[in-house]
C-alpha positions, 0 to 999 in steps of 0.5 A: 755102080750098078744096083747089082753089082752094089748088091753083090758087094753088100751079100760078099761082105756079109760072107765075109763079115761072118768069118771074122772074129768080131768079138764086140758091138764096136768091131761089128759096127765098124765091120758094116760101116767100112763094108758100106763105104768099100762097097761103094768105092771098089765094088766087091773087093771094096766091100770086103777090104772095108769090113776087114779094115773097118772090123779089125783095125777100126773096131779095135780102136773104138773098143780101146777107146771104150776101155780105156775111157772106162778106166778112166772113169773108175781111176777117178773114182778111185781117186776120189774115195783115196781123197775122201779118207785122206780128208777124213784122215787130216780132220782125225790127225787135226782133232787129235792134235787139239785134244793133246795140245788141251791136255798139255794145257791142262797138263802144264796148268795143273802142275803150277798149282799141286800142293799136297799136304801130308799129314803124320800122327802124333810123334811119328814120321811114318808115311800113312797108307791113304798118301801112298797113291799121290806120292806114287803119281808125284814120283812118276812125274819125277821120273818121266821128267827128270827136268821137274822138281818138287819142295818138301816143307816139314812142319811139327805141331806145338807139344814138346820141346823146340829142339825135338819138333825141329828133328821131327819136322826133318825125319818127316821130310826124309821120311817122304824124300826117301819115299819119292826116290824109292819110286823112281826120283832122283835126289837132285829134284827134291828141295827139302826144307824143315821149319819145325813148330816155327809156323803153324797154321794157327796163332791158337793152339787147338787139337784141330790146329796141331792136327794140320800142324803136324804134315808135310807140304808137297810142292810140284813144280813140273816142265812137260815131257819135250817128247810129249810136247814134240808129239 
C-alpha cells in the first residue's frame, strides 16, 4: 500500500474515530489499534471498520474486564473484613463460653459446700433481720432449681427442760422452713430435722457455747440449672 493512501486511511479513521462515543481509555486504545491494523489491510475502509470494531466491541470487552476485575478485587476485600469479624466473633463466642463454664465451676463447687448457721435468741424461734439476705439468696436457689434441696437442722442451748428445747429446736426449723417457702421453695426440697440440747457444740456449758447452741444449720445441696448447664 502506498504511503498515501496509508496516510488517507489513518486521517479518515481519525474523522471517524471522533464521531464515536468513546467513553474510556479502553475504547479509545482499542479505537486506534483496530484503526491501525484496518488501515493496513483494507485501506480507507479498513481503517474505519477497524476503529468501530476495535473502539465498540473490543474497548468494550477490555472495559468490562477492568470492572469486573475490580470487583473482584473488592468482593475479596469484602470477604476478607466478613472473615476477620467472623474470627474475631467465634474468639468472643469462645472466651464467653469458658468464663460460664468457670462460673458453673464454681457454681457447682460452692454449692457442695454452703452450710449457714442461724443463730436465734434466747427462748425465741423468731428469724433475726441480719439472715434475712441469705435465706433470700437459698430460696432463689430453691426456686430456680427445683431439683436442689436443702437440710434444716434445729439446735436449743442447755437451759431449761429436755422436753421444751426439743420443741424450741422444732419451732425453729418451721420458723426457717416457713420462711424458705414463703420465698418461692417448695415444701418437698426442704429436710428438716430437730435435735434439741441433744448435741451442742461444746461439752462445757459457757455463755459463748449456749450462744452457737441456740441455731439452725442450713445445709444446701444444689443440681445446676439444665438450661444453664445447656447454655
Amino acid at each position: 500500500m502506498k504511503l498515501k493512501t496509508l496516510v488517507a486511511a489513518v486521517a479518515l479513521a481519525s474523522v471517524s474515530q471522533l464521531g464515536l462515543a468513546a467513553e474510556n481509555k479502553d475504547t479509545k486504545r482499542s479505537a486506534a489499534a483496530g484503526m491501525v491494523v484496518g488501515a493496513l489491510v483494507g485501506g480507507p475502509a479498513g481503517a474505519f471498520a477497524g476503529a468501530v470494531f476495535g473502539g465498540e466491541v473490543i474497548g468494550r470487552w477490555f472495559s468490562t474486564h477492568r470492572e469486573n476485575r475490580t470487583l473482584a478485587i473488592e468482593l475479596a476485600e469484602v470477604r476478607a473484613v466478613l472473615d476477620d469479624e467472623r474470627r474475631q466473633n467465634d474468639a468472643l463466642v469462645s472466651a464467653l463460653n469458658q468464663d460460664l463454664d468457670k462460673l458453673l465451676a464454681i457454681q457447682r463447687d460452692a454449692s457442695q459446700h454452703i452450710n449457714l448457721p442461724i443463730q436465734f435468741r434466747t427462748s425465741s424461734s423468731d428469724v433475726e433481720p441480719q439472715y434475712q439476705a441469705d435465706l433470700d439468696r437459698i430460696a432463689g436457689v430453691l426456686k430456680r432449681n427445683r431439683d436442689a434441696r436443702v437440710t434444716l437442722e434445729g439446735f436449743a442451748d442447755r437451759r431449761g427442760d429436755i422436753a421444751f428445747n426439743q420443741q424450741l429446736s422444732e419451732k425453729r426449723v418451721e420458723s426457717i422452713r416457713s420462711y424458705l417457702q414463703q420465698k418461692g421453695a417448695d415444701r418437698h426440697q426442704i429436710l428438716t430435722l430437730a435435735y434439741g440440747e441433744s448435741r451442742p457444740v461444746s461439752s462445757e456449758e459457757t455463755l459463748e457455747s449456749n450462744f452457737f447452741d441456740r441455731r439452725v444449720v442450713v445445709e444446701l445441696n444444689m443440681n445446676t440449672d439444665p438450661q444453664l448447664a445447656t447454655r
